[in-house]
C-alpha positions in Angstrom: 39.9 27.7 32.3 39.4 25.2 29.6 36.8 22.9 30.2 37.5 19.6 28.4 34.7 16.9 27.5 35.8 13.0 27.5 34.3 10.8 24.5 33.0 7.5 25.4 33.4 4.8 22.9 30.9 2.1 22.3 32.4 -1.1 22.9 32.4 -3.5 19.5 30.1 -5.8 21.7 27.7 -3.1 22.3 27.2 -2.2 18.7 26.7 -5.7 17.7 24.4 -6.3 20.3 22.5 -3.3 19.4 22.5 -4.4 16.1 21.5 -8.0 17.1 18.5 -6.8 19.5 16.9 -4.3 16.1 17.3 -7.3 13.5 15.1 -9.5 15.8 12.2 -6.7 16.3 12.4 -6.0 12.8 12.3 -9.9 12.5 9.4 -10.0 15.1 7.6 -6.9 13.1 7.4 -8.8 10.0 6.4 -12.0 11.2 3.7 -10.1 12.8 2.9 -8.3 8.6 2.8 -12.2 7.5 0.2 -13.1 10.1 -1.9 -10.5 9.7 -1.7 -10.4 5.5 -2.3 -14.5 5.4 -6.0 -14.9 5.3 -5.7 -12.4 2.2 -2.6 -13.7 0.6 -4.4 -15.2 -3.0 -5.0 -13.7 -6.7 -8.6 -12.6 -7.1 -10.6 -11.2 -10.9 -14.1 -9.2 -11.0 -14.9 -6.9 -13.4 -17.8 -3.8 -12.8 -18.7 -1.3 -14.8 -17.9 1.9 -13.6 -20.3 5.1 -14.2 -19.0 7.9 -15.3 -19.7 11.8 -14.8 -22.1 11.7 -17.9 -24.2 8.5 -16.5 -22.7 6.7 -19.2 -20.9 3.0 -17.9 -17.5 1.2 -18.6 -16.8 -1.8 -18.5 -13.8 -2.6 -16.4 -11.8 -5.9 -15.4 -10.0 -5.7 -12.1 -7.5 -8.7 -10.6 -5.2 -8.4 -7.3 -2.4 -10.5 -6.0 -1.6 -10.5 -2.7 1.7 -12.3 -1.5 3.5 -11.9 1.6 7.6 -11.4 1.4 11.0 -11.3 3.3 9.7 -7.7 5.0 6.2 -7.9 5.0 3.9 -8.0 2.0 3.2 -6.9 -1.3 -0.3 -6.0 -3.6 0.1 -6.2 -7.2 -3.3 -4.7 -8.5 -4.3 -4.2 -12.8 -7.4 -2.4 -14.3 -8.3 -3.1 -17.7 -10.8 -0.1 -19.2 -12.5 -1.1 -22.6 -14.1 2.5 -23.9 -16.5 2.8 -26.1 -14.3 4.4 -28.9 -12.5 0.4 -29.1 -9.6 1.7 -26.8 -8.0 -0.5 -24.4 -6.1 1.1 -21.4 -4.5 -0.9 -19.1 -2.8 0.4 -15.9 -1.0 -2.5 -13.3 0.9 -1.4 -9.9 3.0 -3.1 -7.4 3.4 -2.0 -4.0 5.3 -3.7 -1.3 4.5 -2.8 2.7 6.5 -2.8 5.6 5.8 -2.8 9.4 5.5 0.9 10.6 5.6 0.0 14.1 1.9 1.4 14.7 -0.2 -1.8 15.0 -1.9 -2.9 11.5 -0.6 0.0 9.6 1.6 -0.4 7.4 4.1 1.6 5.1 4.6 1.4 1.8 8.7 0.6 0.5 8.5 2.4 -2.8 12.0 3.1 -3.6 15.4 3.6 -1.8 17.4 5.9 0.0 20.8 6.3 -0.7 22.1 3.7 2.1 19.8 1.5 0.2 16.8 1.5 2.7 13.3 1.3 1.3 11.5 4.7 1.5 8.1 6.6 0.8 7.6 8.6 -2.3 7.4 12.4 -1.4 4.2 13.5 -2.0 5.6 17.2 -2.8 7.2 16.3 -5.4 3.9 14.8 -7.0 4.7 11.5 -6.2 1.9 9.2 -4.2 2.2 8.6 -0.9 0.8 5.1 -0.1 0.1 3.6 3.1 -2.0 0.4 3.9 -4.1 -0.8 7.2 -6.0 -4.2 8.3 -8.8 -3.7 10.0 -10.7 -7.2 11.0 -11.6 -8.6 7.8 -10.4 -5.5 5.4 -7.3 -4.4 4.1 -7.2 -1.0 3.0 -4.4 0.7 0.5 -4.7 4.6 0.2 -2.8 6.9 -2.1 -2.4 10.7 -1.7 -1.6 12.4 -4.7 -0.5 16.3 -3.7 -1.7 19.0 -6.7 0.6 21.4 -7.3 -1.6 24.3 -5.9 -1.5 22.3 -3.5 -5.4 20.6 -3.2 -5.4 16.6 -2.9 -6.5 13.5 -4.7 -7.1 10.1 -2.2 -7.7 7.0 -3.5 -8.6 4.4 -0.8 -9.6 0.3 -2.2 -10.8 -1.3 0.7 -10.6 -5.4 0.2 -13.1 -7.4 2.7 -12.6 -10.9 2.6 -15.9 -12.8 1.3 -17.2 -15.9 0.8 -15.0 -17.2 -2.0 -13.1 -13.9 -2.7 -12.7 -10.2 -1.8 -15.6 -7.4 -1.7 -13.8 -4.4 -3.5 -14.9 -0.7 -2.8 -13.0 1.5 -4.5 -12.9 5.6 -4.2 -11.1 8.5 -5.7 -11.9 11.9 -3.5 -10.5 14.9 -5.0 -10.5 17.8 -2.3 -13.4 16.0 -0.5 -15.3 15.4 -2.9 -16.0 11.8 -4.3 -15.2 11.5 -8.0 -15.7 7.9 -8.4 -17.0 4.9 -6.7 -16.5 1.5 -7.6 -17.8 -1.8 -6.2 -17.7 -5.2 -7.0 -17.0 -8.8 -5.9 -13.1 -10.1 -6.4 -13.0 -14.3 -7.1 -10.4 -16.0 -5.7 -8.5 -18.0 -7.9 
């Protein structure tokens, strides 16, 4: 005996309905990203000098933007390094963060998939994977950097709104152990 199976089809009113009810949560979930990112949402300078394995220190000037947008909300973040030798180095990022549907964490939207949705990096292919929380009064980015034999690098900068700017604690921990520390206070602009 052949046994035969009956397809259901989704009515056009039930797809669009379907697709109504996700654009308002995804609606709801960024509204709730804007809330949480606004007492942050300003540009802020410092500068620190950062020590280095050998005791020695560099200077170092630091800025951040935060901003909110259309999905959520975005940290711009440069480091200027002046070396003793005269060099310069300069090195800027821009991230933007999405809801991840987890309470104050947040994704990162780093690039996009081939139906044109914002994705993570994959960290096995050495790319960073980049994430964000608020806690209370800090926001927190972390980046996890994968070696190729397979050990880690973390960076975490956790931002603490101040009086008249952002408290900046910066790490980078390679495999547990702390490489380099930074803190300093961020003005607000």
């Amino acid at each position: 005996m052949i046994k035969t199976r009956t397809l259901t089809r989704t009515s056009p009113n039930g797809i669009v309905a379907a697709l109504f009810a996700l654009g308002i949560a995804l609606f709801l979930l960024a509204g709730q990203a804007r809330a949480e990112i606004a007492p942050f949402v300003g540009s802020y300078t410092g500068s620190a000098e950062v020590a280095q394995v050998d005791g020695t220190k560099i200077p170092r000037d630091m800025s951040v933007m935060i901003s909110e947008n259309k999905q959520g909300f975005t940290v711009k973040w440069t480091s200027i390094t002046y070396k003793e030798s005269g060099k310069v180095s300069e090195k800027s990022y821009s991230v933007d963060f999405v809801p991840s549907g987890r309470g104050n964490v947040y994704a990162a939207a780093q690039k996009k998939n081939v139906f044109g949705h914002e994705v993570q990096l994959d960290p096995m292919k050495g790319e960073p994977y980049v994430w964000s929380r608020i806690d209370g009064d800090t926001l927190t980015v972390y980046s996890l950097f994968v070696d190729t034999d397979g050990g880690y690098s973390l960076q975490q900068y956790d931002r603490t709104l101040g009086d008249g700017g952002l408290d900046l604690r910066f790490q980078n921990i390679r495999d547990g152990l702390i490489l380099r520390a930074v803190t300093t206070f961020l003005s607000r602009e």
